[in-house]
PDB file of N, CA, C and O in Angstrom:
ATOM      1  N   UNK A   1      -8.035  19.394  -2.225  1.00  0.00           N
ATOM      2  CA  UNK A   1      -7.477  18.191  -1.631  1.00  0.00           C
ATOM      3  C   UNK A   1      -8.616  17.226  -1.328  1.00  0.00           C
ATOM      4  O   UNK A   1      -9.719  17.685  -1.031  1.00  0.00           O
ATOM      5  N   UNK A   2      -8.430  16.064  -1.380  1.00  0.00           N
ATOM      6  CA  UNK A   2      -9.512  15.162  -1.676  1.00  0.00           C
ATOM      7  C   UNK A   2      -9.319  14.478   0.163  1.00  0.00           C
ATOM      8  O   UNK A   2      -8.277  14.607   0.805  1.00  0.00           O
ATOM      9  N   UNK A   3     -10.340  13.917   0.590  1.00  0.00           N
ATOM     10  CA  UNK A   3     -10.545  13.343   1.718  1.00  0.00           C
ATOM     11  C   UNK A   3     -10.716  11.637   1.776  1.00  0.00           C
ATOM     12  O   UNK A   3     -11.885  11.378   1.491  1.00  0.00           O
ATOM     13  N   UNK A   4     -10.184  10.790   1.962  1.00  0.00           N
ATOM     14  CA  UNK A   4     -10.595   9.454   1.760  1.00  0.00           C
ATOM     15  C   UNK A   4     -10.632   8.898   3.485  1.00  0.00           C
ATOM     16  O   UNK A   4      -9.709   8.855   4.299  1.00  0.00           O
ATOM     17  N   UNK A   5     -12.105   8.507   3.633  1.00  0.00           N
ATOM     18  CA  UNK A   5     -12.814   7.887   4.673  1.00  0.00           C
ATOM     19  C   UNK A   5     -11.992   6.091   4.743  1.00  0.00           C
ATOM     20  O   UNK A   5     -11.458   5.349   3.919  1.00  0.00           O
ATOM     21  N   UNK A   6     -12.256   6.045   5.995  1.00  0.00           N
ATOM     22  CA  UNK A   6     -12.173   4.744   6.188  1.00  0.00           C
ATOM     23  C   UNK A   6     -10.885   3.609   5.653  1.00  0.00           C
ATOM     24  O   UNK A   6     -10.803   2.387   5.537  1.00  0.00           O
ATOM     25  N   UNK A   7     -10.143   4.568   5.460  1.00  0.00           N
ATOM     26  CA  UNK A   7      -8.813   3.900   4.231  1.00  0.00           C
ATOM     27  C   UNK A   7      -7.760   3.062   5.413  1.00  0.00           C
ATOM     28  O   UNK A   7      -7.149   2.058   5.045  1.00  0.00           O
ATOM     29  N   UNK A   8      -7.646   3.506   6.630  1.00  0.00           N
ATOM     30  CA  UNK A   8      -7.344   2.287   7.843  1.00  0.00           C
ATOM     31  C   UNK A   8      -7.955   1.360   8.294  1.00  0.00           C
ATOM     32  O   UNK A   8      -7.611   0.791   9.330  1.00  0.00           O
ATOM     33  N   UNK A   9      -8.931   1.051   7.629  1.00  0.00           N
ATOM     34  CA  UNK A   9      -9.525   0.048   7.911  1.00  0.00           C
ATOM     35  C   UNK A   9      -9.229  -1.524   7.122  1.00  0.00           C
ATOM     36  O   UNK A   9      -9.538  -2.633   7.558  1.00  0.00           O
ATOM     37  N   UNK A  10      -8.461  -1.153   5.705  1.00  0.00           N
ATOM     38  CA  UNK A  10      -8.055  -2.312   4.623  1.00  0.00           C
ATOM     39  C   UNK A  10      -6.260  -1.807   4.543  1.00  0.00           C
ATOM     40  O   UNK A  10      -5.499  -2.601   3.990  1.00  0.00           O
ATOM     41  N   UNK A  11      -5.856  -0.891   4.939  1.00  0.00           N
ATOM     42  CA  UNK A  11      -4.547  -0.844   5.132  1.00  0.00           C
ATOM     43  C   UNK A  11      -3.651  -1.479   5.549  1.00  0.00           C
ATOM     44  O   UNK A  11      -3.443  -1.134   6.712  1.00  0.00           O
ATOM     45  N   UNK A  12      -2.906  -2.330   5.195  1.00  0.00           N
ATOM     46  CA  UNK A  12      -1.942  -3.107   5.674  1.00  0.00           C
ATOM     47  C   UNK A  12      -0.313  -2.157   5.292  1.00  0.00           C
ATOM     48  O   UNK A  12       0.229  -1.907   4.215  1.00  0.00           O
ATOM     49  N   UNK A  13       0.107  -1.796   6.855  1.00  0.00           N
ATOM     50  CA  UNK A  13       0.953  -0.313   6.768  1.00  0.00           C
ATOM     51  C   UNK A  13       2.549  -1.589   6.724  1.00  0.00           C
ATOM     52  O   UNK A  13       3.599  -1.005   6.457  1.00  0.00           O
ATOM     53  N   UNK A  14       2.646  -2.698   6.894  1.00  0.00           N
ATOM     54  CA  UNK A  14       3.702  -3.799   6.719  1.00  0.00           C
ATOM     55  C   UNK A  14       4.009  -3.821   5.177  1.00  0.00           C
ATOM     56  O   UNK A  14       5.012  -3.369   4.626  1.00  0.00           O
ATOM     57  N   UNK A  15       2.851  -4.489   4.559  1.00  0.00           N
ATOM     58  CA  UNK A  15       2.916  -4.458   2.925  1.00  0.00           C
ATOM     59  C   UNK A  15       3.078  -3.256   2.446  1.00  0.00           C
ATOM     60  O   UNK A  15       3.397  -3.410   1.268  1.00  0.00           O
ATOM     61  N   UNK A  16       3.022  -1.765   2.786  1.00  0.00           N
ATOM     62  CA  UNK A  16       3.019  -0.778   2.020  1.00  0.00           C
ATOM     63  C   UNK A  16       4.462  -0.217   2.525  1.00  0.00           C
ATOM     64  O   UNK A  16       4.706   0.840   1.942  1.00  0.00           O
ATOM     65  N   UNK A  17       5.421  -0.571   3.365  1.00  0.00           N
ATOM     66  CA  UNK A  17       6.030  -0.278   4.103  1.00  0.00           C
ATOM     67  C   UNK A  17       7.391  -1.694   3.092  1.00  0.00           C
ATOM     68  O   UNK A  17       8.530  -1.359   2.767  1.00  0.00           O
ATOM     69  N   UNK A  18       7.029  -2.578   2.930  1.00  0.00           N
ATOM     70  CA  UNK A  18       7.801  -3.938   2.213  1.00  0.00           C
ATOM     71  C   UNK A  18       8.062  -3.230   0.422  1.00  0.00           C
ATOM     72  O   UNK A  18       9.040  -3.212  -0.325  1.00  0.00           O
ATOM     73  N   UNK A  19       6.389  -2.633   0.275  1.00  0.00           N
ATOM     74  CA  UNK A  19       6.879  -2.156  -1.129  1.00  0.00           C
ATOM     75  C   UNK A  19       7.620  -0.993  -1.407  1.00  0.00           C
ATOM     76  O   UNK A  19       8.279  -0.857  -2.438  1.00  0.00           O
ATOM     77  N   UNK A  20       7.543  -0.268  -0.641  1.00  0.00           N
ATOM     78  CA  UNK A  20       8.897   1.107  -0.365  1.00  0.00           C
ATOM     79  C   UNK A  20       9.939   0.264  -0.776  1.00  0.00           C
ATOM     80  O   UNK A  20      10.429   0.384  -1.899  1.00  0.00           O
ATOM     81  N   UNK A  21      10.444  -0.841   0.279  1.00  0.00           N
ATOM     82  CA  UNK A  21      11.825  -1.804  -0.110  1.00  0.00           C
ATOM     83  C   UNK A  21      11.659  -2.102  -1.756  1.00  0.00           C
ATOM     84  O   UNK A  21      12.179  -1.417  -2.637  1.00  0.00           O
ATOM     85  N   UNK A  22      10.994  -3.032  -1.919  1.00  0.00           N
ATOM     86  CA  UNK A  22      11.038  -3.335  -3.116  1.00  0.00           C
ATOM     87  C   UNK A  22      11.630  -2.100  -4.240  1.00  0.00           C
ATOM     88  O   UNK A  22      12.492  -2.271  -5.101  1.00  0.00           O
ATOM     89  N   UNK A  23      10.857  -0.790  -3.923  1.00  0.00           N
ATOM     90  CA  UNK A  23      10.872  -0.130  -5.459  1.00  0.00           C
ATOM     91  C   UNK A  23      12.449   0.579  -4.979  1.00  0.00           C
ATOM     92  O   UNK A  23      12.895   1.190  -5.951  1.00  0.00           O
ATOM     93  N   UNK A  24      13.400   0.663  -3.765  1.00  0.00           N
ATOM     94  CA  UNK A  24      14.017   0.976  -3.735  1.00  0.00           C
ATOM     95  C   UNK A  24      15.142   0.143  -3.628  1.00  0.00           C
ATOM     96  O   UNK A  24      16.250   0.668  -3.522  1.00  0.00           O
ATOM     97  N   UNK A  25      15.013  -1.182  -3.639  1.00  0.00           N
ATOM     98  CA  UNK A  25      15.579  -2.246  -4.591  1.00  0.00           C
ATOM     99  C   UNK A  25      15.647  -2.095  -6.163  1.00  0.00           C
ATOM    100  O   UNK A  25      16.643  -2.023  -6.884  1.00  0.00           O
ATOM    101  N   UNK A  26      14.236  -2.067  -6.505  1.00  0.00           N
ATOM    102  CA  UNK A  26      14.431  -1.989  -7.935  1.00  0.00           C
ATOM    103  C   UNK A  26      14.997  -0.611  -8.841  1.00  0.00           C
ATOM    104  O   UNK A  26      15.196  -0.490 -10.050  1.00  0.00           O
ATOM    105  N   UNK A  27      15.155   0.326  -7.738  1.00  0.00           N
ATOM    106  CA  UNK A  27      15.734   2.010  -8.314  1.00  0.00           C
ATOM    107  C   UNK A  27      17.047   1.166  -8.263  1.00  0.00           C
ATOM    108  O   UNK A  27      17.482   0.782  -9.348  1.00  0.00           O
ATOM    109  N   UNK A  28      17.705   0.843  -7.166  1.00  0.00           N
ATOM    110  CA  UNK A  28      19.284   0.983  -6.888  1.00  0.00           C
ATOM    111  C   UNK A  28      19.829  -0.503  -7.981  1.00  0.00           C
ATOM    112  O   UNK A  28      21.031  -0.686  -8.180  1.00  0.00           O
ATOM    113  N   UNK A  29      18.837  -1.372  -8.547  1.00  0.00           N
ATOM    114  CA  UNK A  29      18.998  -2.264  -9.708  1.00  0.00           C
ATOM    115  C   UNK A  29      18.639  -1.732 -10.844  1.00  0.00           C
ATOM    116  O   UNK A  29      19.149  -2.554 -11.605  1.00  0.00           O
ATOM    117  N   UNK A  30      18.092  -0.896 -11.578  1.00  0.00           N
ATOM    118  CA  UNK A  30      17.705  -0.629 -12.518  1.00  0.00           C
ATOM    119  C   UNK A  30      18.943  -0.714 -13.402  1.00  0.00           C
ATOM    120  O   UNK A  30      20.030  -0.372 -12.937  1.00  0.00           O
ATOM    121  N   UNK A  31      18.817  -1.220 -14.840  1.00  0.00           N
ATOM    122  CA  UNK A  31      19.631  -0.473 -15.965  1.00  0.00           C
ATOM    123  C   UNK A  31      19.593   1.027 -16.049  1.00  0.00           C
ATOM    124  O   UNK A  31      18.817   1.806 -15.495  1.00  0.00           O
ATOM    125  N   UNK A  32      20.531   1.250 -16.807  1.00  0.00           N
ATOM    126  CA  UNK A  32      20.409   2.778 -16.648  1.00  0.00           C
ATOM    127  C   UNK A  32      20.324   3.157 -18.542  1.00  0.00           C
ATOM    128  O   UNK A  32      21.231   3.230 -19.370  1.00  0.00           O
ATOM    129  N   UNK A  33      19.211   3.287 -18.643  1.00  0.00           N
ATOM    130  CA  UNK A  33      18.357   3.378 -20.413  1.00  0.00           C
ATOM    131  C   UNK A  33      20.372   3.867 -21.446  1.00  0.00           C
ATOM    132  O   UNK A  33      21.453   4.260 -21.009  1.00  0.00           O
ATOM    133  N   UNK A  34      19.843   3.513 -22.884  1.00  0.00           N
ATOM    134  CA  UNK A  34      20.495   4.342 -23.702  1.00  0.00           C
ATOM    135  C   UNK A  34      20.782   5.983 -23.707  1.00  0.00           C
ATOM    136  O   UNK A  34      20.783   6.709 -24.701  1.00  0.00           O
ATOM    137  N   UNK A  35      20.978   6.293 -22.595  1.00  0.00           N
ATOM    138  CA  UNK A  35      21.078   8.060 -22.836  1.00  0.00           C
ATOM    139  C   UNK A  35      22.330   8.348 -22.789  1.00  0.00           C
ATOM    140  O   UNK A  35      23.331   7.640 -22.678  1.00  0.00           O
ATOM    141  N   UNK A  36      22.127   9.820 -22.916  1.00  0.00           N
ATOM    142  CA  UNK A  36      23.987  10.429 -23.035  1.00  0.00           C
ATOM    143  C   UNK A  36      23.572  11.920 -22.678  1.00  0.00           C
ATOM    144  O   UNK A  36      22.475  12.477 -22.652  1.00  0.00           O
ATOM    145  N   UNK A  37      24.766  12.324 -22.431  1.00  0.00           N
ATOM    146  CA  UNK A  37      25.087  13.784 -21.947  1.00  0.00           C
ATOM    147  C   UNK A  37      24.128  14.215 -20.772  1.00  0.00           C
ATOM    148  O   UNK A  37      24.282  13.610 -19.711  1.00  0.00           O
ATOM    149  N   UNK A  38      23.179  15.165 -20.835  1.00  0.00           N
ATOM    150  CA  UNK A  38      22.680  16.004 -19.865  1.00  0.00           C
ATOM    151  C   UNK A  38      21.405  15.106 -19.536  1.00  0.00           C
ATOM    152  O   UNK A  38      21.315  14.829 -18.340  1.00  0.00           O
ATOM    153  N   UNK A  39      20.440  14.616 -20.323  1.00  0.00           N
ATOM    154  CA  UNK A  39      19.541  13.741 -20.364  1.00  0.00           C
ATOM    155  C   UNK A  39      20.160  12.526 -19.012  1.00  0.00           C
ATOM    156  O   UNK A  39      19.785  12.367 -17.850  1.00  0.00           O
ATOM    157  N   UNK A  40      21.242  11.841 -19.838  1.00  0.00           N
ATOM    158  CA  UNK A  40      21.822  10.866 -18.762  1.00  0.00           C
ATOM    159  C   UNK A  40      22.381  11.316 -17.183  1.00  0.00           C
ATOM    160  O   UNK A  40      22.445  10.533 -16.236  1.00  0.00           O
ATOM    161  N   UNK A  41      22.743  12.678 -17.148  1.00  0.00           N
ATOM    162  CA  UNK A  41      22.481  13.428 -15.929  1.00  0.00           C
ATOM    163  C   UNK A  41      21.673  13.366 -15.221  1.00  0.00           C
ATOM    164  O   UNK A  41      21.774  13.047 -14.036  1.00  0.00           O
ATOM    165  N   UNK A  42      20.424  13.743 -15.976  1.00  0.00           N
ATOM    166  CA  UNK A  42      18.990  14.138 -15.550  1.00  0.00           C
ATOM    167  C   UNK A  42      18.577  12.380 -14.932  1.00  0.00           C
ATOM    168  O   UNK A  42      17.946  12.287 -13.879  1.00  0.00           O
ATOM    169  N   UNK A  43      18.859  11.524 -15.441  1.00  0.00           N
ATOM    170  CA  UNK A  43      18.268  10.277 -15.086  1.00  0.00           C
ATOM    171  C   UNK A  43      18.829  10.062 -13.709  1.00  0.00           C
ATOM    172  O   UNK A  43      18.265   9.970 -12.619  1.00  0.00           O
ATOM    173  N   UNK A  44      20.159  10.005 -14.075  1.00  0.00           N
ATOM    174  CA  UNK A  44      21.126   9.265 -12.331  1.00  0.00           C
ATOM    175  C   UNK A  44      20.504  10.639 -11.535  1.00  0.00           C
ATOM    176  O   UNK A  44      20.213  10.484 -10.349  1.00  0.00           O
ATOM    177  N   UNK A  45      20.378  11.438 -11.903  1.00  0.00           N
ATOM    178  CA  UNK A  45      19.940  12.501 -10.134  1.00  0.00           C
ATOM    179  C   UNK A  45      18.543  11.831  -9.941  1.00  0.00           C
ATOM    180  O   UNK A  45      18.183  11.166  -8.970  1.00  0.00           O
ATOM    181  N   UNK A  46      17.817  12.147 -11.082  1.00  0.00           N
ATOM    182  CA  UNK A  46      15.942  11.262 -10.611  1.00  0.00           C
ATOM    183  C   UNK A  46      16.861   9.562 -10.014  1.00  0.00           C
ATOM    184  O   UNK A  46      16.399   9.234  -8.921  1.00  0.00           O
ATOM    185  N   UNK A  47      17.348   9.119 -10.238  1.00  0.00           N
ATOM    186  CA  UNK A  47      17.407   8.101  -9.471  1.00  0.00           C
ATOM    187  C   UNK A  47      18.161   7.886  -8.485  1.00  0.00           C
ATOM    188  O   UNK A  47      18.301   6.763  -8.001  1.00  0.00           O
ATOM    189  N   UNK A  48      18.679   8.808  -8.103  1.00  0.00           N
ATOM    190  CA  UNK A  48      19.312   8.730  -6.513  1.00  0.00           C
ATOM    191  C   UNK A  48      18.451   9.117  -5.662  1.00  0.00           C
ATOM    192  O   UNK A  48      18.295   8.421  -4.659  1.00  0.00           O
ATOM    193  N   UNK A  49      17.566  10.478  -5.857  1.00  0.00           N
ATOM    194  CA  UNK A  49      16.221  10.948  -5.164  1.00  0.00           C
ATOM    195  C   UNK A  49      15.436   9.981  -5.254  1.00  0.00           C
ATOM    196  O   UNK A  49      14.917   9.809  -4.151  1.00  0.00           O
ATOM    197  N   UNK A  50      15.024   9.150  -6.101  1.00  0.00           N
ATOM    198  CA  UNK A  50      13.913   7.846  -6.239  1.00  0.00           C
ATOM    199  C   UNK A  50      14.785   7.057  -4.994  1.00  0.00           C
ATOM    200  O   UNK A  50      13.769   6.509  -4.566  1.00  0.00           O
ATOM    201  N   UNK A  51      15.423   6.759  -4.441  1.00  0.00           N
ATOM    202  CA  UNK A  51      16.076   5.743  -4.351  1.00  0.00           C
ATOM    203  C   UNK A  51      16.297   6.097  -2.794  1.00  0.00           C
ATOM    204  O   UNK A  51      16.313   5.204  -1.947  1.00  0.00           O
ATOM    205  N   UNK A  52      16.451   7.338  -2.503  1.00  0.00           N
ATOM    206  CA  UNK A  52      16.672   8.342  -1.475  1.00  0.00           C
ATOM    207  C   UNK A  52      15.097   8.778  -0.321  1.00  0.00           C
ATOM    208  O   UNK A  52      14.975   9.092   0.863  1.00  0.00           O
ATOM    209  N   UNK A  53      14.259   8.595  -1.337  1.00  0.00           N
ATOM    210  CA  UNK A  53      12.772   8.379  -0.491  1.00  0.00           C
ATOM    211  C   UNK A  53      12.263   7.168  -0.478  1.00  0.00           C
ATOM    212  O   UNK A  53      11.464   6.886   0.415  1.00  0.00           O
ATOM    213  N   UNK A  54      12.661   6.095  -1.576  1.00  0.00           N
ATOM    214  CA  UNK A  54      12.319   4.925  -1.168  1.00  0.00           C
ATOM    215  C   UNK A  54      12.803   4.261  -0.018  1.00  0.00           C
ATOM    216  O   UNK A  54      12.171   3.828   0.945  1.00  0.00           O
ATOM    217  N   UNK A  55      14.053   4.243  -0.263  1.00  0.00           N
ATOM    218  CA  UNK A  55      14.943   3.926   1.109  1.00  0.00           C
ATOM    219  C   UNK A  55      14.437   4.351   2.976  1.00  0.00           C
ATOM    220  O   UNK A  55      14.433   3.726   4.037  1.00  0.00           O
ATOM    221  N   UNK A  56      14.056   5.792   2.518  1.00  0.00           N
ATOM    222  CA  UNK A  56      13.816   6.433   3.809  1.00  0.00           C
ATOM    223  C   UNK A  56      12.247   5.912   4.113  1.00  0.00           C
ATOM    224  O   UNK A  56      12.049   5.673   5.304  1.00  0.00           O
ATOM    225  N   UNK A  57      11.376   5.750   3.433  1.00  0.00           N
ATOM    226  CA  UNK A  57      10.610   5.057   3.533  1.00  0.00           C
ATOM    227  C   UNK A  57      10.490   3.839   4.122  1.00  0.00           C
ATOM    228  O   UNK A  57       9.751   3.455   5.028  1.00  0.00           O
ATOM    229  N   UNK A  58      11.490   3.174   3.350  1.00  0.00           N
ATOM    230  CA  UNK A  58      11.064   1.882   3.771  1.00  0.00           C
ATOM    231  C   UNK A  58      11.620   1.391   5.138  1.00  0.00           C
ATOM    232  O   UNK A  58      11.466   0.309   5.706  1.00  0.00           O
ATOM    233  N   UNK A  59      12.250   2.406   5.467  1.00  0.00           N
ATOM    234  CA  UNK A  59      12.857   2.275   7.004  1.00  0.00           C
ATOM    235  C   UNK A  59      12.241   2.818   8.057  1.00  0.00           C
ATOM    236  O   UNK A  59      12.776   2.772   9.165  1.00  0.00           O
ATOM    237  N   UNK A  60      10.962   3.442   7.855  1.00  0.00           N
ATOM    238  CA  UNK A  60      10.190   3.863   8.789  1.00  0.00           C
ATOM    239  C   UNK A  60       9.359   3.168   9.514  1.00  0.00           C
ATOM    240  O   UNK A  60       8.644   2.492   8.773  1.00  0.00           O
ATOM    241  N   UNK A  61       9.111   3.013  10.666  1.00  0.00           N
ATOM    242  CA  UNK A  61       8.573   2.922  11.598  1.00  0.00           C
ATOM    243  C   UNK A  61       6.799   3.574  11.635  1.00  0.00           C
ATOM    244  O   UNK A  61       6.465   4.649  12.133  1.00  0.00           O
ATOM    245  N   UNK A  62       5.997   2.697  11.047  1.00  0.00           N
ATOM    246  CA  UNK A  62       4.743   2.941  11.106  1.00  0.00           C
ATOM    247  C   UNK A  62       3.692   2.748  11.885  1.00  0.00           C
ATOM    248  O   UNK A  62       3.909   1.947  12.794  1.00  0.00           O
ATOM    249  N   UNK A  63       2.658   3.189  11.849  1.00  0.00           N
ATOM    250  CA  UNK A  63       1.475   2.982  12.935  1.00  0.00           C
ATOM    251  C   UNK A  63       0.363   4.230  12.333  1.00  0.00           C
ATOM    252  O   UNK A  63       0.461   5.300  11.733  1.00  0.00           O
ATOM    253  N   UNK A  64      -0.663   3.416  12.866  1.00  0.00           N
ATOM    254  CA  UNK A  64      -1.792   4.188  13.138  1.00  0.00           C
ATOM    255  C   UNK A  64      -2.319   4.655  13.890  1.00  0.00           C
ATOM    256  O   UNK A  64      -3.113   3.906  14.460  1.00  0.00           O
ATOM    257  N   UNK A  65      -2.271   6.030  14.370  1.00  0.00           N
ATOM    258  CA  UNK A  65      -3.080   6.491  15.267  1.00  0.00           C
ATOM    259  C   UNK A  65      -4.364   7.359  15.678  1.00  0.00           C
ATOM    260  O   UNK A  65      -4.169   8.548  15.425  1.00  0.00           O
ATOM    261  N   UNK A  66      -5.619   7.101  16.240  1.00  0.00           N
ATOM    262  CA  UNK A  66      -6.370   7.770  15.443  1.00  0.00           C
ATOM    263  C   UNK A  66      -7.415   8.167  14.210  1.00  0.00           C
ATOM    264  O   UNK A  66      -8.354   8.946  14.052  1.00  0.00           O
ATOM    265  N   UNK A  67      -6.513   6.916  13.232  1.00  0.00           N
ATOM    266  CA  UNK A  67      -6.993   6.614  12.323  1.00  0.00           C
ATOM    267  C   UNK A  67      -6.240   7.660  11.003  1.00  0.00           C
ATOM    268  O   UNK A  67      -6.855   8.069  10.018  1.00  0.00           O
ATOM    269  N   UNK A  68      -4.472   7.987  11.382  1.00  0.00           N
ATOM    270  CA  UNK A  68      -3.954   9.142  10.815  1.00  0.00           C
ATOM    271  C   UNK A  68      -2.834   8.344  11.098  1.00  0.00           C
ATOM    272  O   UNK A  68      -2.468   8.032  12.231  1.00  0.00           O
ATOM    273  N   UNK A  69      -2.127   7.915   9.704  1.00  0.00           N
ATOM    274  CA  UNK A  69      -0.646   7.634   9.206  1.00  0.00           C
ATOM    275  C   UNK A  69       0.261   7.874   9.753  1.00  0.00           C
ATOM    276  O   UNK A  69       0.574   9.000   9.364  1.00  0.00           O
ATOM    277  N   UNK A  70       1.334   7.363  10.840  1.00  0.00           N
ATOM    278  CA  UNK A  70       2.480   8.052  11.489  1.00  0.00           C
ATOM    279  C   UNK A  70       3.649   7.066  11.006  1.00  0.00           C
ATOM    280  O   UNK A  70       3.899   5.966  11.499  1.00  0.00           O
ATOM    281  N   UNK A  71       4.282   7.658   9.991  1.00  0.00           N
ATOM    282  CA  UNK A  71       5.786   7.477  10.080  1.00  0.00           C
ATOM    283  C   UNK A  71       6.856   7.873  10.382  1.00  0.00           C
ATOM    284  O   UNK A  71       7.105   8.938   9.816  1.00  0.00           O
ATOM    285  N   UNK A  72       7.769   7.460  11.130  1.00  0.00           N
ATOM    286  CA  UNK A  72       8.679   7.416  12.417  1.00  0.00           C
ATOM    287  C   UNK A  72       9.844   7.163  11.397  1.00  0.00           C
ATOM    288  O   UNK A  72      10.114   5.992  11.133  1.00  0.00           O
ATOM    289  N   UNK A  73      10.581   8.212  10.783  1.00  0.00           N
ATOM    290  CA  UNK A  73      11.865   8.076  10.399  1.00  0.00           C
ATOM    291  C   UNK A  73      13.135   8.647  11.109  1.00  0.00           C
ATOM    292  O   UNK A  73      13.170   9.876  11.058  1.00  0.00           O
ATOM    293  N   UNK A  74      14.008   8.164  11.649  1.00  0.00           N
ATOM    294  CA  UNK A  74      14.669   8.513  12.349  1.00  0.00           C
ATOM    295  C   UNK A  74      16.133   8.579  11.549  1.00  0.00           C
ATOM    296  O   UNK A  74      16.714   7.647  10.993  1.00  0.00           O
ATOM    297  N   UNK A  75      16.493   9.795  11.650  1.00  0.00           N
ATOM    298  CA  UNK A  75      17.604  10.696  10.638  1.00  0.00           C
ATOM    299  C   UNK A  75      18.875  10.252  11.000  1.00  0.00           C
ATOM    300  O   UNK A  75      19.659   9.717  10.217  1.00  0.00           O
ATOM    301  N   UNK A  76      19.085  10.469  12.184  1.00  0.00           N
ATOM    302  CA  UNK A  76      19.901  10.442  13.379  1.00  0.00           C
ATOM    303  C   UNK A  76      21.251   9.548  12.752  1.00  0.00           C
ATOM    304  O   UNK A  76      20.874   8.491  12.248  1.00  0.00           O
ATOM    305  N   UNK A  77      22.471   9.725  12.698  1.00  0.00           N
ATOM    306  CA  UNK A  77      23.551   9.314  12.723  1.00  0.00           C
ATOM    307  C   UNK A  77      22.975   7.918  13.170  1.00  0.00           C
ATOM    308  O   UNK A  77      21.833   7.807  13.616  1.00  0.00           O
ATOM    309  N   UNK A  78      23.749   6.975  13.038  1.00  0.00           N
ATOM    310  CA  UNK A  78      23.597   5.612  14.003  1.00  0.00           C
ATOM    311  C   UNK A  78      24.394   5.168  14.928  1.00  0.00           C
ATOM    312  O   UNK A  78      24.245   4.121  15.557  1.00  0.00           O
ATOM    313  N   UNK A  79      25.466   6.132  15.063  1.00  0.00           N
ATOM    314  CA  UNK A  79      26.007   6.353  16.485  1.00  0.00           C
ATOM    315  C   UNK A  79      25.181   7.147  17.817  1.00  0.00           C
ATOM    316  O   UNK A  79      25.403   7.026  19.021  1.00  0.00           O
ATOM    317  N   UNK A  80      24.164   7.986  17.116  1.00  0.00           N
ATOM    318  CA  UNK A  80      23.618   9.104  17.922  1.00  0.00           C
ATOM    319  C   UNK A  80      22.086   8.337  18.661  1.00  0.00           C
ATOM    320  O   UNK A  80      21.339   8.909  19.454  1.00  0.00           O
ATOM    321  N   UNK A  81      21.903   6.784  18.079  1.00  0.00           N
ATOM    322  CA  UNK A  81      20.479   6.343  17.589  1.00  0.00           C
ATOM    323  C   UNK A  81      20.485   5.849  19.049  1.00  0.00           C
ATOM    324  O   UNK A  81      21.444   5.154  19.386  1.00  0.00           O
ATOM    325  N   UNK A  82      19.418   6.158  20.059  1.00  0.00           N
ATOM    326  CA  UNK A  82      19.290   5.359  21.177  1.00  0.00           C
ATOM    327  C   UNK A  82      18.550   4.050  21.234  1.00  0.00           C
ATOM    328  O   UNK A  82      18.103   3.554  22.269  1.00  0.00           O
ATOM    329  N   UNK A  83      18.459   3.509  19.962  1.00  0.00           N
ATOM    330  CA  UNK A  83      18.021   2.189  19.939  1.00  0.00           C
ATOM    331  C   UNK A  83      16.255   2.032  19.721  1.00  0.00           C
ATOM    332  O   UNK A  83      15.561   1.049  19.462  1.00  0.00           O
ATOM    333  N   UNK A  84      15.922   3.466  19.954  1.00  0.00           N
ATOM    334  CA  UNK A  84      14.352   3.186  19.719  1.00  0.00           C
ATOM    335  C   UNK A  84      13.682   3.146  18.484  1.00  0.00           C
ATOM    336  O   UNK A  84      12.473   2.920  18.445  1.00  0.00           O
TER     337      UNK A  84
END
């Protein structure tokens, strides 16, 4: 596993946090290629999971603390959500 120094220091956790949205915009827009049968299976599941971490992503709640990545995804029903 590789170690990268100093990488909070040029991090902008807003823009990396905007492009989550984006690519999970562009999953839930995509064409869906010329395929058929099991292949075309195989695509719509990779793109509900693509689409399924982008999403959750891009709804997280970030920060740095420490100088160590904290994202704050909150699962929770949105009836259950106390607003924080």
């Amino acid at each position: 596993m590789a170690t990268v120094t100093a990488m909070s220091d040029g991090l902008d956790v807003e823009a990396m946090i905007q492009r989550f949205r984006d690519r999970a915009h562009a999953v839930k827009t995509r064409p869906l290629p010329p395929v058929a049968g099991s292949e075309r299976t195989k695509f719509i599941q990779q793109a509900q999971f693509d689409y399924q971490d982008f999403a959750m992503l891009s709804d997280a709640a970030a920060s740095l603390e420490d100088g160590i990545l904290v994202l704050r995804i909150d699962l929770r029903p949105a009836e259950d959500r106390d607003g924080s």
